[in-house]
N, C-alpha and C positions, 0 to 999 in steps of 0.2 A: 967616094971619099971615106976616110978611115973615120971620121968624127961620125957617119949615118950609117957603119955597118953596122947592122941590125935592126934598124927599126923597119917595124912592119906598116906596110901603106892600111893594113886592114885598123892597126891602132888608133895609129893618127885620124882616120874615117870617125870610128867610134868615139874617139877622146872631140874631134868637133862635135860629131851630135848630142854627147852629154854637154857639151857649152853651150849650145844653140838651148838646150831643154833648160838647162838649171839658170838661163839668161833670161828667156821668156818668163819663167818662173819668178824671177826676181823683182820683173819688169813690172808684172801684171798683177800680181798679189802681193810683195812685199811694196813696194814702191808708190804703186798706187794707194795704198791703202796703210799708208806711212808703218810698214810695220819695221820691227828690226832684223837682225841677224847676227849670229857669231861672228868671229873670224875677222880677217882683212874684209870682206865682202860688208860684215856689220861696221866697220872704219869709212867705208866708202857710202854709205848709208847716212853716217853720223856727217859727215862731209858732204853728202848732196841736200840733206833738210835743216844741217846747219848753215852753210856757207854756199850753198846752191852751186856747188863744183860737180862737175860731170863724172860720173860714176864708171864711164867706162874711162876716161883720163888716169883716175884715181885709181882704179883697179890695176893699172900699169906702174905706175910711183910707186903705191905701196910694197906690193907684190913684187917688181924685176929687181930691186936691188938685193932681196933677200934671198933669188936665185942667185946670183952670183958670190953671195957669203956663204952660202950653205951648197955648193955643185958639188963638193967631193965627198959633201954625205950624202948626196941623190946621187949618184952614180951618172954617166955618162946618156944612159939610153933614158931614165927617169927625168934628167935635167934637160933632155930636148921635148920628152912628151909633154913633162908640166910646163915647160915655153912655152910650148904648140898651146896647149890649152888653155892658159891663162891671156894670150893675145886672144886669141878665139873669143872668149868672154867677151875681153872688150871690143872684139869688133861686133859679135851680135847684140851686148848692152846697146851702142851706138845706135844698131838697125831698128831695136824693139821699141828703144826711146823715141827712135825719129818718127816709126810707122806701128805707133801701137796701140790695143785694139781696147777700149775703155769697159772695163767691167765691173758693174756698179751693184758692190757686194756690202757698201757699207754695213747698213741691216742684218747682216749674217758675218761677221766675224769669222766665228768660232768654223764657218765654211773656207771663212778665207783661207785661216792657219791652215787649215789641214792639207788644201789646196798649194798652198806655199812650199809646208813640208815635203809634199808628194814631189813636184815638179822639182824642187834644189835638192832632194831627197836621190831621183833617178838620175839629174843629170849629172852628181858628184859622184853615186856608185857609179855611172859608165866608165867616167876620166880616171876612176881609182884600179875600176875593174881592167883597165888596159893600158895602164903602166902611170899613169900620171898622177899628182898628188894636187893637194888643195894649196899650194903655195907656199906665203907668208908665214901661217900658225906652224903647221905641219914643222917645217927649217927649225922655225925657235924650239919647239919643240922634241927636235935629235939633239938640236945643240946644247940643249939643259938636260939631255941624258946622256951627253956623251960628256959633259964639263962640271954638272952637280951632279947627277946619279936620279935624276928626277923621272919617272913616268914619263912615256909620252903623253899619256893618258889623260895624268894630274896637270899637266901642265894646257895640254890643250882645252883643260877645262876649267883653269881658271882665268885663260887669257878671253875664251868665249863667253865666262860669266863678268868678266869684267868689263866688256865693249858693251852686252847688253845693259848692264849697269850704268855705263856711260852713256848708250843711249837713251836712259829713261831720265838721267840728269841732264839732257839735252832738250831730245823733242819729244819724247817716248812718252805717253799718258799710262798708269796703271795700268787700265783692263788690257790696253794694246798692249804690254810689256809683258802682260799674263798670258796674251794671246800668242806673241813670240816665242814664251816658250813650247807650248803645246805645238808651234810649226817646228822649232828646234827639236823637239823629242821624237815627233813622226817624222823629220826627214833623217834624223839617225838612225830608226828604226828601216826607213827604206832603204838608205846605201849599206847597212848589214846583209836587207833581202838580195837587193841588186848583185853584192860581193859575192854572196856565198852562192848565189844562184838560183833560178826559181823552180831546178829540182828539188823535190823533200820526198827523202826515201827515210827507212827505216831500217835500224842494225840490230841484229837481235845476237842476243848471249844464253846460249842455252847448254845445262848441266845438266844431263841422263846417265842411267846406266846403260839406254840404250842408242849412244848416241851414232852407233852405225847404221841402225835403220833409220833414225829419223836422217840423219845426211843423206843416205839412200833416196829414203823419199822425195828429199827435197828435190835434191836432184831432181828426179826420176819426172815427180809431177808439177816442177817449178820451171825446170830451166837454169835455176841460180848454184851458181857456187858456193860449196860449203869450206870454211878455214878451220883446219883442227888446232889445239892448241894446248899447250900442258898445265895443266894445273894441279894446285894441291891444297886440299880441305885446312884452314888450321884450325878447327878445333877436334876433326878426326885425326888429320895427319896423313891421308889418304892421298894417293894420286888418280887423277883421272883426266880425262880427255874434256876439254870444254871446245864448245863450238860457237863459230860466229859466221853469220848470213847476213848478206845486208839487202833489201826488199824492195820495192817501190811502195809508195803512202797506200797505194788502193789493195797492196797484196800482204797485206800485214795477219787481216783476220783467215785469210787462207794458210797462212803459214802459221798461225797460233792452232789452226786446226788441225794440221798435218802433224803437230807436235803432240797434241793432246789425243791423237788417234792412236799414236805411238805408246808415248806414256805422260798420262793424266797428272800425272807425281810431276812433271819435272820441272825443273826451276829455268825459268824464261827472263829475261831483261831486257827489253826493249828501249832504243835510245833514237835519237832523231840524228838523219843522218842530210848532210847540206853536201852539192856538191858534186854528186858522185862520178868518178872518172874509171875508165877501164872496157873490159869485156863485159857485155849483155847492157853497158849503160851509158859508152859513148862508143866503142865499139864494139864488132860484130867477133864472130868465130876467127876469122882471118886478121885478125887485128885495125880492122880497117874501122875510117871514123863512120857512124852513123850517120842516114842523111838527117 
């Protein structure tokens, strides 16, 4: 059918197993241990410890209507993955609620949060990382930058600071509220890592006079490709040839050495590089993908 050209079986795989992780996750440390959350997920929260409404029900109300007001700013193949994965949700909330595993962390809090953030942290980088969106916020949040001109950024961050608000005028006690956010801040921190990927290489910028040996070298005892590129001094006025290599995290100090063997003088900038695609780092000489 012309509505599923394109979507890939490997997505849909991955976009469930971030459901199944960020549901467990939800089940077992936010839930149990009445914490809150942003989002629609934190509405559904505010609705199971207020009014004792089933959280995977709710995650359906809330969430499917706002797919179908906001499909033609998710596009086609986006608006079937975030489907896929926000039923998924609710069917492993369902599973985790009915068959799940009691972990009695009261005493440790500050374990819990971080725990919370971890597992809603990974299973929302998977579903992000392979095409699907967090739902509900996410929608409002194109629609207020495509109708006021608003961030998606600001906006997703005052609709998430508002629900945890409303949960702490609900059920939410201080220190738990305090604790919420410390899981809100590590599981932002982990769908960044998730997104960006758990390669960390390193980019260097380097300015020599002698920037054809040191390219030479690298090459030569590296392996890695050198980009030349142009450049000009402004306060000499000067043209010269600037070069940039991009590394693996563990071949950094080998390549600060190979520079400084070259020349001692010369100016180095090193930056963090997430991510990296291509020859020598996802594929081979032949272009082919690494295993």
């Amino acid at each position: 059918m012309h509505l599923f050209r394109g979507i890939k079986i490997k997505n849909l795989i991955m976009i469930l197993f971030g459901a199944a992780i960020f549901s467990f996750g939800l089940v077992h440390f936010n839930i149990q241990h009445e914490l809150a959350e942003g989002g629609f997920t934190g509405l559904t929260l505010i609705l199971l410890f207020v009014f004792k409404l089933d959280p995977a029900i709710m995650n359906l109300v809330l969430n499917v209507p706002m797919f179908f007001i906001g499909w033609k700013l998710l596009g086609r193949k986006t608006f079937i993955y975030t489907v896929v994965g926000t039923v998924a949700v609710s069917v492993f909330l369902r599973i985790f609620t009915t068959y799940q595993y009691d972990i009695h962390m009261e005493n440790d809090l500050l374990l819990v949060s971080l725990f919370a953030g971890v597992f809603i942290g990974i299973g929302l980088g998977i579903i992000f990382r392979f095409g699907g969106t967090t739902g509900g916020v996410d929608i409002i949040a194109r629609l207020a930058n495509k109708y006021y001109g608003w961030s998606m950024g600001r906006t997703m961050f005052i609709f998430d600071a508002g629900v945890i608000l409303l949960s702490w005028a609900t059920y939410l006690t201080m220190p738990k509220m305090m604790y919420t956010l410390v899981a809100v801040y590590v599981g932002a921190r982990v769908i960044d890592f998730v997104q960006e990927g758990a390669y960390s290489g390193r980019g260097a910028w380097i300015i020599s006079e002698w920037q054809d040996e040191i390219a030479d070298k690298i090459t030569a005892e590296m392996d890695r490709g050198v980009t030349v590129m142009k450049g000009r001094g402004h306060y000499t006025k000067q043209e010269r040839e600037v070069l940039y290599c991009v590394v693996g995290k563990n071949e950094i100090v080998r390549l600060k050495n190979i520079i400084n063997s070259v020349d001692p003088s010369a100016f180095v900038s090193v930056t963090d590089v997430h991510d990296v695609m291509g020859e020598g780092f996802t594929l081979d000489e032949e272009k082919k993908p690494l295993d």
